[in-house]
N, C-alpha and C positions, 0 to 999 in steps of 0.2 A: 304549362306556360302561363306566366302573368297573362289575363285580360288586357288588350291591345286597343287600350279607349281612341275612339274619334275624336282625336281632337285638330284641328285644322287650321290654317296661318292661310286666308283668303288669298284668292289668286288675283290672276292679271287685269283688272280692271273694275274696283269697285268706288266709287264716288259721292261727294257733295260732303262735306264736313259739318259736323255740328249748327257751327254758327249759323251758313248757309240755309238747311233745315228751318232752324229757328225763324229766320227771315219769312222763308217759304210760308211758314206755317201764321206767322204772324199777320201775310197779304189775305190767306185765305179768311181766317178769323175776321180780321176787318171787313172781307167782302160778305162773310155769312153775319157776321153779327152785328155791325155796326147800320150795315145797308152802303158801307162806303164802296164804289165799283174799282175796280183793280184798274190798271193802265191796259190800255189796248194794244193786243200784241203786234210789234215790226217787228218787222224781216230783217230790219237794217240792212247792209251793204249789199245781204248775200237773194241769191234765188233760190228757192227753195224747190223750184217747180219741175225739177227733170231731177230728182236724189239717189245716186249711185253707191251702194256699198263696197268695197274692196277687204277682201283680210281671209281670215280662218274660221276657226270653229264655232268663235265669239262671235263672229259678223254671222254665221249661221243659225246661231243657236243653241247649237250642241249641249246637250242637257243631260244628265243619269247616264253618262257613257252612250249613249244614241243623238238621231237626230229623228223627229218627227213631228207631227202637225203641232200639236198645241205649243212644242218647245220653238216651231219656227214662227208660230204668230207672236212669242214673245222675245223673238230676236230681240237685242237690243234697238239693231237696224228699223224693225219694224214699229219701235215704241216711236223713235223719233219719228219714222213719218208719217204718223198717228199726228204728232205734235205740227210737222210741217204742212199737213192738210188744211191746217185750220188758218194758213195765211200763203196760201195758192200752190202748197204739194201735190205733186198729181200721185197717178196710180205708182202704188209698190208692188212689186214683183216678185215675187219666192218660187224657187223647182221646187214645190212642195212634195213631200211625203206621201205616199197613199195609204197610210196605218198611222195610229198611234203607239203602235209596237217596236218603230224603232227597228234598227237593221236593215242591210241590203240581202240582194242576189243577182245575181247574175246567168242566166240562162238557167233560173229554178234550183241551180244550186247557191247556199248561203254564205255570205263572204263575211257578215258583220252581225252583231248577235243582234236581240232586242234590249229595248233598256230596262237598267236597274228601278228597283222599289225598294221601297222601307221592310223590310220583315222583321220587324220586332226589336230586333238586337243588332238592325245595322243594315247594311245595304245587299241587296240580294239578286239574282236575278229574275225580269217577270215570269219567264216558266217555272220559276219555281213556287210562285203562287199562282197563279193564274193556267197552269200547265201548258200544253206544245202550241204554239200558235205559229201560224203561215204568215213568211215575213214577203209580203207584197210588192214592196218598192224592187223592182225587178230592174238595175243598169243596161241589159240587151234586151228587155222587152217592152219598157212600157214609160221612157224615160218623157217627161213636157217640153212643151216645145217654150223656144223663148222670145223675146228678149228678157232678162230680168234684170232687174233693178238691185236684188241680192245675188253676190257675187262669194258670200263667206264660203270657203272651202275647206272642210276638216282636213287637218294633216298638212297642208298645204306650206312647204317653207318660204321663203322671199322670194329664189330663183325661179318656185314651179311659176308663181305665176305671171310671170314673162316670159314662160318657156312655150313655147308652140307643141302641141302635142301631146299637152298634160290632159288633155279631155276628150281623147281621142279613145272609142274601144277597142280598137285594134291595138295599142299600144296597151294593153292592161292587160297582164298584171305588173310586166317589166317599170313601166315607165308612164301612166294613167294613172289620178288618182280617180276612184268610182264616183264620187262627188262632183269631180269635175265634169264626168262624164254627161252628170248630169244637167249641166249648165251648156253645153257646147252648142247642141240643138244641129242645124244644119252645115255646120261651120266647123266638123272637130278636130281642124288644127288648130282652130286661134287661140289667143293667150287668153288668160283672164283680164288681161290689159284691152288686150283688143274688143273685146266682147265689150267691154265697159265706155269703152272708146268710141264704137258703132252706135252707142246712145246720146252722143253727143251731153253729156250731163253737166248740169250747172250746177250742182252742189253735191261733193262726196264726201266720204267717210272712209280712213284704213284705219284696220285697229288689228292689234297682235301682229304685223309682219315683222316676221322675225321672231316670234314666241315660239314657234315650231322648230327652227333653227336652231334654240340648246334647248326645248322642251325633249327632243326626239332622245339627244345625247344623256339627260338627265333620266329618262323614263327604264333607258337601258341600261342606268349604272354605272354611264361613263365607262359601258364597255370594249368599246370603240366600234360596236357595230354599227353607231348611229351617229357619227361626227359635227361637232358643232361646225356650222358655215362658217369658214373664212371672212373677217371683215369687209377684205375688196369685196366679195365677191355680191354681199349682202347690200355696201354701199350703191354697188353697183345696179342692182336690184330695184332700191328704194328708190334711188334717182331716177330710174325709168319712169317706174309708175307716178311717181310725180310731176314727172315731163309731162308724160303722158296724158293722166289726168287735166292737167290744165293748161293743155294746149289752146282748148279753142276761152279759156279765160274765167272758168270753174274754179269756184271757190272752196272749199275745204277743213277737215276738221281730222288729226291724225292723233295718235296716244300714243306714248312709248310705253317702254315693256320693264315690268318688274322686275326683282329678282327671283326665277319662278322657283328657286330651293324654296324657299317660302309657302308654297303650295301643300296643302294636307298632304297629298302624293307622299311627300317625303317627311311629311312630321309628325304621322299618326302612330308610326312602329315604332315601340321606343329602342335605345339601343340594350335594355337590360331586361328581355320578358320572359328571361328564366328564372323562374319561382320555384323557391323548394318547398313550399306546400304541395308542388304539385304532385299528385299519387304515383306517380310517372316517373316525374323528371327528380325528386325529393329524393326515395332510397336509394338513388344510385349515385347520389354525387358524392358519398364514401370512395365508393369504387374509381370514378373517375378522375377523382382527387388522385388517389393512390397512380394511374396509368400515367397522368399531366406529370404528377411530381415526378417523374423519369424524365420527360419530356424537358421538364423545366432545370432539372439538373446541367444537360447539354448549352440550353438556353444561356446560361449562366455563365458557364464553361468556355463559350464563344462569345461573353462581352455582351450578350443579348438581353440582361435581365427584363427590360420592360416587355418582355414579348410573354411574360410568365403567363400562363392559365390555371387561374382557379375559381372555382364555381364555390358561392357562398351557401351554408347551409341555414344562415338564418335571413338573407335579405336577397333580394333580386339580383341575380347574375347577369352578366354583359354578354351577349354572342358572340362565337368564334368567330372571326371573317379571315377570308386573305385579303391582306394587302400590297397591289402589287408598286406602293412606293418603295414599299421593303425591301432592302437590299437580300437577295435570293440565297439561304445560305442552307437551303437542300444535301448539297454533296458533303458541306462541312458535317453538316448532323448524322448523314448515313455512316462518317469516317467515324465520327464519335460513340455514336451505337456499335459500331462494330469494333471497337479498340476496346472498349469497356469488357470488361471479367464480368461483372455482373451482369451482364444485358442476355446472355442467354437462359440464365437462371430465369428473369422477368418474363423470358418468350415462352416459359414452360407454367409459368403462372398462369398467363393468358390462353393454354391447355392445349399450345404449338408445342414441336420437339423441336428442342435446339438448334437441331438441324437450320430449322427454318430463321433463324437469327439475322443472316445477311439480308436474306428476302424481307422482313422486318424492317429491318435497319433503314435500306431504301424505299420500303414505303412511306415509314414515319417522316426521313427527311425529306419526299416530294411531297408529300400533303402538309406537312406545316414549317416546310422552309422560308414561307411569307408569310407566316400566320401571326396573330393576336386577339385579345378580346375589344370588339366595337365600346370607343367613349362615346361620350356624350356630345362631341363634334361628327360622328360618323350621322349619316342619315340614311335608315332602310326603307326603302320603297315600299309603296303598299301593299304590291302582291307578296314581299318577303311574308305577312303575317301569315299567310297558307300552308308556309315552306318550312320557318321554323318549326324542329321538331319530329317533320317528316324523313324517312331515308330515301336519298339519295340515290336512284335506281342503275342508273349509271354507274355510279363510283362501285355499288354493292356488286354489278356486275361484274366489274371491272378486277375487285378483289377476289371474289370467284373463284374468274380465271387464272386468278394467278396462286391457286390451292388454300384460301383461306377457308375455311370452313364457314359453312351459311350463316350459322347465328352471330360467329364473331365479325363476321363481314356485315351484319347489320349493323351492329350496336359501333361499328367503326364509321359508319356511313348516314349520320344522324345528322342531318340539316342545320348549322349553327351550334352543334353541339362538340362532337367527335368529326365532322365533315364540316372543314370552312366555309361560313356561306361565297360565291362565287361572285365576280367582281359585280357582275347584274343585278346581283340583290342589294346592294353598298353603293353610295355615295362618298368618296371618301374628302375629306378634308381641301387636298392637290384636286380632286376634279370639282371639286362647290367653286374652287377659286378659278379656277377657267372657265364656268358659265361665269360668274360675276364678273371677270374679264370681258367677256366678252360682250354680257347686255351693257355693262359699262362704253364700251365702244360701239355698239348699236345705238344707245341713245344719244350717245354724241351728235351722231348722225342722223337721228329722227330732227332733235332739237335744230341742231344748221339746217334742215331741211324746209321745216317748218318757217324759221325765220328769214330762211331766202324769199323763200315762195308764199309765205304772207299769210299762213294757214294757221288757225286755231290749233291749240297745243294743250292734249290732254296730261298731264303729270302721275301719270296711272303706276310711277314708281314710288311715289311720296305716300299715294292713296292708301294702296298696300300696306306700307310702312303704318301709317295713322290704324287700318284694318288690326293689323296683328297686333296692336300694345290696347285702346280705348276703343276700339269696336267705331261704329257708325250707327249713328242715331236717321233713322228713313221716316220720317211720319212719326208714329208713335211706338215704333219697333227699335229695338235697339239691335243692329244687323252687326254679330260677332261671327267668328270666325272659326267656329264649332263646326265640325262636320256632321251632317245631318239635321241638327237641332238650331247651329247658329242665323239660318235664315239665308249666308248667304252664298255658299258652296253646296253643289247639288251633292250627291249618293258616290260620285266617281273620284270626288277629291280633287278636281282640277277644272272643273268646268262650271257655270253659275246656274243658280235657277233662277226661273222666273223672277223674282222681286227681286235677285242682285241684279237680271239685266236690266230693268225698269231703273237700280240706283245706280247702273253702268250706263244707260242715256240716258239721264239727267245732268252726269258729270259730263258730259259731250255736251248736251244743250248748256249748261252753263258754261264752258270753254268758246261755244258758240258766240254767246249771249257779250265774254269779252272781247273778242274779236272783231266781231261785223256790224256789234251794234244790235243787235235782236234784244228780245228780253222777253225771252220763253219764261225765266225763273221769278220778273219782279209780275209781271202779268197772269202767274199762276197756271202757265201751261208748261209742266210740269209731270212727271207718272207718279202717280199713288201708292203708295205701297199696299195697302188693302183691296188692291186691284191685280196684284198678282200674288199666285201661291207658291209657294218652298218645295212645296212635295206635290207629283201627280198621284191618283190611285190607280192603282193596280189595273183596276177595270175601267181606265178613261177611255172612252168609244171616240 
């Protein structure tokens, strides 16, 4: 298989543009070199002094596919109230981790791994350098007690967190996220609403509600195990918690939601990483040419030409996928395998007895009566990179069973090759445009939200947009959108590190700064980028 380079399209929230920077860096210079003193920072309109988080993974931190201590001291959440202490924020609050390792458990056994490292050639797991480590954060034994001030919940969609009993253990595994579990403290039916609400908070933050809501549906392929929320359902959602929030007259700071296809997740696999260099995959696409070209005869035959497959012998080939836009034309193909004179001949080629021609027949036309080769509009998820190439264990059993011989039953059962990859690996075309629907109508709703209720309004969809074509300039980094390398997507493809949350609350504190009148950015309180790092090691204690 071609090499499956990291290359990454930033995710849901990275901030401050060029110009911005430039400013920033201009007040500082003045302040170090001139002797000129910067403007003394207001609060403007807002209070800073009781600051409540609200969201998901990004209001937690969530970093290298885990969540633990270093990654929660550089929440976003936790930059700004870093920033807000310096003009009367009080204490910040986190259900902190007890490891750097990353991962739950629950009653000693493990529910969620630890987090990823760099190894070399890309992102890995810590046990795989660092070998077996005991993952600590235990949800039934050893959870903190609260109130807290961070409220981000991994996984979390709009609905959990107005739903009573999201942070309850007894509800878990059904209907509990573990996270939440963590936050509930003596209280474990209240909402996330409620918990936030108990604190009476005079200035909060949502960010991502609603990124979980087509991230879930996207993650899975659009396979419909994981459906995007319904708009009421969502609007319904966001209007609480904004009720809520500023009922007793709390002020506020919310971001709408990118479009998360955009995410390395989905733009790291390319859709063509069949190389006939490879030792592998290279001598046999004679053979496999010769099996398609059968295949493609029917194809033809039924009006279907663009469904042809053929695998190039001099340049990267495209992977087989189903797609189930496709009109399903199974039964036609088995009709047509089996009318043909030549087809039993073929079945004796492939070192069957004739006999077996029917049975053929209906295999070929179930497995590729939706089939084609992935273009360059399909997008494969990131765990496809594992799958490509592998057989199919399932399917292989499956052919088995039904008297194919072992070797032929493998070389039938080849992940993207001769075995369509399955809808979970594929993003297709019809389902990019039903999340883009739909963040499209979530942020409708963020925006009217914002502008009823008077709330600073982060544009974290535009941000993106600027991220994936010119990158963002942080300090004296130029933060692109390279997975691993570009600064500002951690090891998991979807989640930030460190120095993007730092350049993710800064674009909150400047949305702030228009809003209420503060001026965190012209007064120079602001996060550094040389104050936070991209990559943890291995061995951070």
């Amino acid at each position: 298989m071609k090499k499956i380079k990291y290359i990454a399209l930033s995710l849901l929230t990275l901030g401050m543009v060029a110009c911005e920077n430039d400013l920033v860096e201009d007040l500082r210079d003045r302040n170090d070199d001139s002797g000129e003193p910067l403007p003394e920072l207001m609060a403007g309109s807002a209070d800073f002094s009781n600051y409540v988080a609200v969201g998901a993974s990004f209001t937690a931190g969530f970093t290298d596919n885990a969540l633990f201590i270093a990654s929660q001291g550089n929440s976003f959440p936790s930059i700004m109230a870093n920033k807000f202490a310096n003009i009367g924020g009080g204490t910040f609050t986190q259900p902190m981790m007890n490891d750097n390792f990353g991962g739950l458990a629950v009653g000693g056994t493990r529910i969620t791994d630890p987090r990823l490292v760099f190894g070399g050639a890309g992102p890995v797991p810590l046990e795989a350098v660092v070998g077996p480590v005991t993952v600590s954060t235990d949800i039934a034994l050893n959870n903190p007690t609260g109130p807290f001030n961070n409220l981000g919940i991994p996984g979390a969609k709009s609905f959990h967190l107005v739903a009573p009993g999201y942070g309850n253990l007894a509800n878990f595994p059904a209907a509990a996220n573990p996270y939440a579990v963590r936050v509930t403290g003596n209280a474990p039916n209240a909402s996330i609403l409620e918990l936030a609400m108990a604190q009476n908070p005079t200035f909060f933050s949502i960010s991502e509600v609603g990124g979980n809501d087509v991230l879930g549906y996207a993650l899975s392929g659009g396979d419909g195990s994981n459906p995007i929320t319904d708009t009421p359902t969502f609007n319904a959602s966001l209007n609480a918690l904004v009720a809520g929030l500023t009922s007793t007259g709390a002020k506020g700071v919310i971001g709408n939601l990118p479009n998360i296809t955009s995410l390395s997740h989905f733009t790291t696999v390319p859709h063509d990483p069949l190389d006939p260099s490879n030792e592998t995959f290279g001598p046999l696409i004679p053979t496999l040419n010769g099996i398609f070209g059968q295949i493609n005869l029917v194809y033809e035959a039924l009006g279907q030409p663009e469904r042809a497959i053929v695998f190039s012998e001099t340049s990267a080939s495209p992977v087989v996928i189903k797609d189930e836009s496709l009109v399903d034309i199974s039964a036609q193909m088995a009709a047509a395998f089996n009318a043909s004179p030549t087809f039993p001949a073929f079945i004796q080629s492939l070192g069957l007895p004739a006999a077996a021609a029917p049975l053929v027949a209906n295999l070929l036309g179930a497995t590729y009566g939706q089939t084609r080769q992935a273009t360059a509009e399909d997008l494969l998820v990131l765990p496809s990179s594992s799958v490509i190439g592998t057989v199919n264990s399932d399917f292989y059993a499956f052919l088995t069973s039904q008297g194919i011989p072992a070797t032929l039953a493998g070389q039938f059962s080849v992940e993207g090759i001769t075995y369509p990859l399955d809808d979970k690996w594929v993003l297709l075309p019809s389902e990019q445009a039903e999340i883009a629907m739909a963040t499209q109508e979530y942020n409708a709703t963020i925006s009217n939200v914002a502008s009823t209720n008077n709330l600073a309004l982060v544009d974290l969809n535009s941000i993106l947009e600027q991220a994936s074509t010119t990158g963002i300039m942080f300090d004296d980094y130029n933060m692109n959108t390279d997975l691993v390398f570009g600064g500002l997507v951690s090891l998991d493809g979807v989640h930030l590190t460190a120095r993007g949350y730092a350049l993710m609350a800064n674009s909150f504190l400047e949305a702030i700064d228009a809003t209420y009148g503060s001026n965190f950015g012209a007064s120079g309180n602001l996060a550094e980028a040389g104050d936070f790092p991209t990559n943890y090691s291995p061995t951070l204690q």
